[in-house]
N, C-alpha and C positions, 0 to 999 in steps of 0.2 A: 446600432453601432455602424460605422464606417464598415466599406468595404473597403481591404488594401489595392493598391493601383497593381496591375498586373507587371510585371518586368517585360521588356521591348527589348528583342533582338529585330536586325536589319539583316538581310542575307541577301550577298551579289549573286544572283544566277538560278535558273529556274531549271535545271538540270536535274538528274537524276540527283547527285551531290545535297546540292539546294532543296531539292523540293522534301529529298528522306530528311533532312535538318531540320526544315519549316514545320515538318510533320512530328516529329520529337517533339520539339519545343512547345508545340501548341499543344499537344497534350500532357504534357509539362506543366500547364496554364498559363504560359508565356502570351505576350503579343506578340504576332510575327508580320513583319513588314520584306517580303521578296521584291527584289528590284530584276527587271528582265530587259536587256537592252532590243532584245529582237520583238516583233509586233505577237510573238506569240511564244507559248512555253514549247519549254524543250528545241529551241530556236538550235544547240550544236547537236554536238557528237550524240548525246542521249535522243536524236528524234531518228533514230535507225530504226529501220520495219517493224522488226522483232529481234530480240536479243535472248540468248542462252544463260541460265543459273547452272550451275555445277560447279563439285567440287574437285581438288587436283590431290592424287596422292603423290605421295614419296616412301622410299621403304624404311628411312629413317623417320618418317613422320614428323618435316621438320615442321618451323613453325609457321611459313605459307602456306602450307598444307592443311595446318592445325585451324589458323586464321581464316582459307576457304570455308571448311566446315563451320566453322564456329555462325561467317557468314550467311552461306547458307540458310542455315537453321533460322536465322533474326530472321531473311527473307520470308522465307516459305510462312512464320507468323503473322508478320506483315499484310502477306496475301492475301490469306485465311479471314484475318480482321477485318479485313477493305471488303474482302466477299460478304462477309456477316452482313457488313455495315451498308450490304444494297449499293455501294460503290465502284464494285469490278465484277466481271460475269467468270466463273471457271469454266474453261473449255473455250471462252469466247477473245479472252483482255490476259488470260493465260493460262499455265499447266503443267503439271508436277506429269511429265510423261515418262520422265527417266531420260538419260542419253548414252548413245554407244560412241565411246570413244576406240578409234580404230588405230593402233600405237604402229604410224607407218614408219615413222622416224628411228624407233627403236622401243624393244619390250620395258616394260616399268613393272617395277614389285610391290606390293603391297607389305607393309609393316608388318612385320613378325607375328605380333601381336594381333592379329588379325588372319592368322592362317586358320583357325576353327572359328570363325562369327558367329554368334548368338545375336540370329539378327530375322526372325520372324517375320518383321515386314518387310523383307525385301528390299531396306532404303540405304544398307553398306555397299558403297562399293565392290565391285568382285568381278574375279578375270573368267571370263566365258568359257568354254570347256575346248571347243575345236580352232585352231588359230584361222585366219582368215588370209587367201592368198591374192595381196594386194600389191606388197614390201618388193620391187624388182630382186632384191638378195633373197626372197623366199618370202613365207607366209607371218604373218601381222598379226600381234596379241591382239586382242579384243577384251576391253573393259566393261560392265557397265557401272552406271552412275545411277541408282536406285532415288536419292534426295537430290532431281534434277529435275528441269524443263525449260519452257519458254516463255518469256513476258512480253506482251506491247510494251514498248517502257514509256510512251507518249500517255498512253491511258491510266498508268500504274502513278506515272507522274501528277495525271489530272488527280486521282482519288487523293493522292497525299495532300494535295493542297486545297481537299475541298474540308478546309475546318473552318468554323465560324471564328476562330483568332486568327484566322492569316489572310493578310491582303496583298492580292499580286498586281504589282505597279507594272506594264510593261512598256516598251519604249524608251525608258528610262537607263542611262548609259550613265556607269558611274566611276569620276575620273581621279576621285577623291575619297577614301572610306573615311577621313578623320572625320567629313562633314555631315556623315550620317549620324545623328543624335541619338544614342538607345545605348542599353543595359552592358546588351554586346554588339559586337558585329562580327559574321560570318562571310569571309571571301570563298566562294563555292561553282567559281565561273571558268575550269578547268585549266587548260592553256593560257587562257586569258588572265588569271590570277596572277602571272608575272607582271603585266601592266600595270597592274597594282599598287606590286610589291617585288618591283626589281629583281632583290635580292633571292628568290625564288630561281631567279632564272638559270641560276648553275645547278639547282636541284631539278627542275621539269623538265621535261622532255617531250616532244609537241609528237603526237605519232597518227599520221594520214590512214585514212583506212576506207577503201571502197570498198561496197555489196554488191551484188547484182540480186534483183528482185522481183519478182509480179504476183501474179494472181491464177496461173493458172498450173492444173493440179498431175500431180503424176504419182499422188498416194497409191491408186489402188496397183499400181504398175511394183512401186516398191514393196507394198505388205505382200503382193504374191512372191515374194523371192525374201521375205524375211525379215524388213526390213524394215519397222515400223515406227520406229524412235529415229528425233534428232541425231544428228554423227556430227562428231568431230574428230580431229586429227591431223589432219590435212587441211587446214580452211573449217568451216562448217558448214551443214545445208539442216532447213529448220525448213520443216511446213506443217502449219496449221493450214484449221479449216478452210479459213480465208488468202491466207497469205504462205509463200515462200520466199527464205533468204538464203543465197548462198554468197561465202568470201570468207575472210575478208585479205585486203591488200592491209601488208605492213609497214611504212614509209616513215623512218625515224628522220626527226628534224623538216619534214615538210610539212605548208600547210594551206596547197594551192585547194581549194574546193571543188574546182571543174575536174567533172568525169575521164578519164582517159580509156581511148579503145582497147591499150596494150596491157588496161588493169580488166578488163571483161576478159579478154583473154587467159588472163592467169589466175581469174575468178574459173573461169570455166574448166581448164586444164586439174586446178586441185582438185573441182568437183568429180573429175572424170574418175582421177586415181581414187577419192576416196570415197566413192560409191559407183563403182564398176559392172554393177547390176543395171547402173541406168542405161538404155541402148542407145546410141547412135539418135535415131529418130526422136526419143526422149528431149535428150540433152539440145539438138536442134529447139525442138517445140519451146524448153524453157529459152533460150538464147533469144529465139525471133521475137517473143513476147516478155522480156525482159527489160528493166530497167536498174540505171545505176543510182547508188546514194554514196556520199561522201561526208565525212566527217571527221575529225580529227580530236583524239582523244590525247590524253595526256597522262605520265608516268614517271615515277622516280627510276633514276636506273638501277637500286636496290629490289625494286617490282612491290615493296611494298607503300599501302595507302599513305596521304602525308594530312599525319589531322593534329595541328600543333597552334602553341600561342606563339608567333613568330617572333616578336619584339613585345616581350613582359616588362620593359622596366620604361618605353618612351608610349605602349599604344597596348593597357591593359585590358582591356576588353575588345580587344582583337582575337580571330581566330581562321583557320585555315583550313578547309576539307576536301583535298582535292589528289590529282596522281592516282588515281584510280585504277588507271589502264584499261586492259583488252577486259578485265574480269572487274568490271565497275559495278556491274548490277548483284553480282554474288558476295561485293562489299561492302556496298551500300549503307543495308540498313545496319552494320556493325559499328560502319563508323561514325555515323551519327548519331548513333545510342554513346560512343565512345565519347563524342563532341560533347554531348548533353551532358553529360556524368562530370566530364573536366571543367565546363563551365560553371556549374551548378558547386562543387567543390570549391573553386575558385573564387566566387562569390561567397560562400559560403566563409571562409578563411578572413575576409573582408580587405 
């Protein structure tokens, strides 16, 4: 007997977006053809040092909240699998370490429902026992985030698209998605997906975002004072073994890529307030051996993901995964599980 032809999806962009989409599909048993205009993956916003997973509460427990976790959880899977599959190293390419979020802005509550947690391993959420005096008006709740860590997203990127159904085309600029031939096609190339598809561009929002980064280490400085997990709250500061980031700048509607002195400056200043254990000499040490990265991520002004068939009745196997934001990596694999589901449905209906 005949084997059936496999179905062909095309995906613009080799992004985080793209590459979890590519990764669906092909274990889907789809065909996947990735088109990448830059000489290499993860060419924007997704080839940042290291990037943070975690979840956001609210005490309403609304439904961004809900959609973090929900995200989450797909990721941390994801990880897990790519580790089995001899793909990614844990502790090396990333790491469920937890994170402390330092609420400088103002205290947050946790859901009602959530005041006695039957929660054993340690991966809910929960507000620290002693506030921390960081807040100029007085001292700063302190969160942690138990189903949290840190990903290379560059390497997270490589493993999704190391399947034997997906071929990644790159240098390849695409200015046209009717003329892509397949089952479907996925626009998955952030900011850029208004090029596209114009009519995006009152829903996106292009947002600048600088780090400052390097390699050199000031672990054992912070675990003697407590401090031993990613922080966020103010910016964030993230070090692994190999690598530290801290930032990031947030600059809606631009989307110049050169570095600026006066975003190292305000990368450094958040880091100050929000880890005040670093000394003086510390914060020097990272500054003179640091570097910036730039990138420019993109978001609905709703804050939530945009994973839609834009135009069902002129361009039906079309589709859109993109608007991600500042928390792209903790959405990732949700909504290209989500993408996969609507296509496959869709198809399905005929």
């Amino acid at each position: 007997m005949s084997h059936p032809q496999l179905k062909k999806v095309s995906i613009v962009g080799s992004g985080l977006a793209g590459a979890a989409c590519a990764s669906a599909f092909a274990h889907a048993g789809w065909r996947v053809v990735v088109y990448e205009q830059g000489a290499a993956l993860a060419a924007g916003a997704s080839g940042v040092p290291i990037a943070l997973f975690a979840p956001s509460i609210s005490a309403d427990d609304a439904p961004h909240s809900r959609l973090l976790r929900r995200g989450v959880h797909l990721l941390l899977h994801e990880l897990h699998r790519l580790t089995n599959a001899g793909l990614l190293t844990e502790g090396v390419d990333w790491a469920m370490t937890g994170v402390l979020e330092r609420c400088i802005r103002g205290d947050k509550k946790l859901p009602s429902t959530w005041l006695e947690p039957q929660d054993p391993l340690g991966l809910q959420s929960r507000v620290l026992g002693e506030p921390y005096l960081t807040r100029p008006a007085g001292k700063a709740q302190e969160l942690f985030h138990g189903a949290a860590g840190w990903v290379n997203p560059s390497r997270l990127i490589a493993a999704w698209l190391a399947h034997p159904n997906i071929e990644l085309r790159t240098q390849v600029r695409i200015n046209d998605f009717a003329l892509l031939k397949a089952d479907a096609v996925v626009v998955a190339c952030g900011y850029q997906s208004a090029e596209l598809l114009p009519a995006l561009k009152a829903t996106l929002q292009p947002i600048r975002g600088q780090v400052e980064w390097g390699v050199s280490s000031v672990r054992a400085e912070l675990v003697k004072v407590g401090v031993a997990f990613p922080t966020n709250g103010m910016g964030h500061f993230i070090q692994t073994p190999s690598t530290w980031v801290a930032g990031a700048t947030f600059q809606r509607d631009e989307m110049d890529l050169t570095p600026r002195d006066k975003d190292v400056d305000k990368n450094f200043e958040k880091l100050a307030a929000l880890l005040p254990e670093l000394t003086k000499p510390n914060l020097a040490k990272l500054r003179a051996e640091s570097s910036s990265w730039v990138g420019v991520r993109v978001a609905q002004k709703n804050r939530q993901p945009l994973v839609i068939q834009p135009n069902a009745n002129r361009y039906p196997n079309l589709w859109v995964c993109t608007g991600l934001g500042s928390r792209g990596l903790s959405l990732v694999a949700l909504c290209a599980s989500r993408l996969l589901a609507s296509v496959q449905h869709d198809l399905a209906l005929g």
